[in-house]
N, C-alpha and C positions, 0 to 999 in steps of 0.2 A: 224584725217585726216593725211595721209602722205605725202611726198613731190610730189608725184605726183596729187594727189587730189587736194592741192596748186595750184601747176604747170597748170593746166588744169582751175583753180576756174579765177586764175589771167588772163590768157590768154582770157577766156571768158570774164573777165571783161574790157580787155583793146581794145578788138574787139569792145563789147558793146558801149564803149567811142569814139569810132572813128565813129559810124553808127551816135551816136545821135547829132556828132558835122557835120556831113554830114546832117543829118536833117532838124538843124539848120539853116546851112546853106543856102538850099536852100526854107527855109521857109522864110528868109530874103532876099532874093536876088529876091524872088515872088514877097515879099511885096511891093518890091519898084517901080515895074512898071515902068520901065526904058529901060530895054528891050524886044525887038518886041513878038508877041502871040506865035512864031514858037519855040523859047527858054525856055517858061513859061510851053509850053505843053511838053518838053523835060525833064525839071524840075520834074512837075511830074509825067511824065511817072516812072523818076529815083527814084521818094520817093516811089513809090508805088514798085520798084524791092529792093529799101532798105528795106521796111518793110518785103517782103518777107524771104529778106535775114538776118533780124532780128529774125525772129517766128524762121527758120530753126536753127540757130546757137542755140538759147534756146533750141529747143526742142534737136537738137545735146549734148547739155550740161547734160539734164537728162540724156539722154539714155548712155551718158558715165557712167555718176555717177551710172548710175544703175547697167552696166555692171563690174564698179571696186569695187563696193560696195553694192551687191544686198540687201541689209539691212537696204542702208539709205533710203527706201524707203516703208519701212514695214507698216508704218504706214496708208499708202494709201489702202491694199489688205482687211484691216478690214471693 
């Protein structure tokens, strides 16, 4: 891999790390039942626009890898 394939690997992984601590979070913040039903359902409106925008960033991720490296992927087409 080159340094852009790096470049690209790392970034997606540090995206990744910030969705899951957003997750997290608001799977804690549910939990505690602390505040009113209006915020809870705010809550997860937002995990469910997070997950979306998890799938998309992954599946973003292949289709780069695919496009700078149509090769790393060969082994799928058999």
């Amino acid at each position: 891999m080159d340094i852009l394939m790096w470049g690209i690997t790392l970034g997606v992984v540090g995206k990744l790390l910030v969705i899951l601590a957003v997750l997290h979070m608001h799977h804690s913040i549910v939990k505690e039942h602390r505040i009113d039903r209006l915020v809870i359902l705010s809550y997860k409106q937002e995990r469910i626009i997070t997950f979306v925008g998890l799938l998309l960033l992954v599946a973003g991720y292949f289709l780069e890898m695919a496009y700078y490296n149509p090769t790393l992927f060969l082994f799928l087409t058999n």
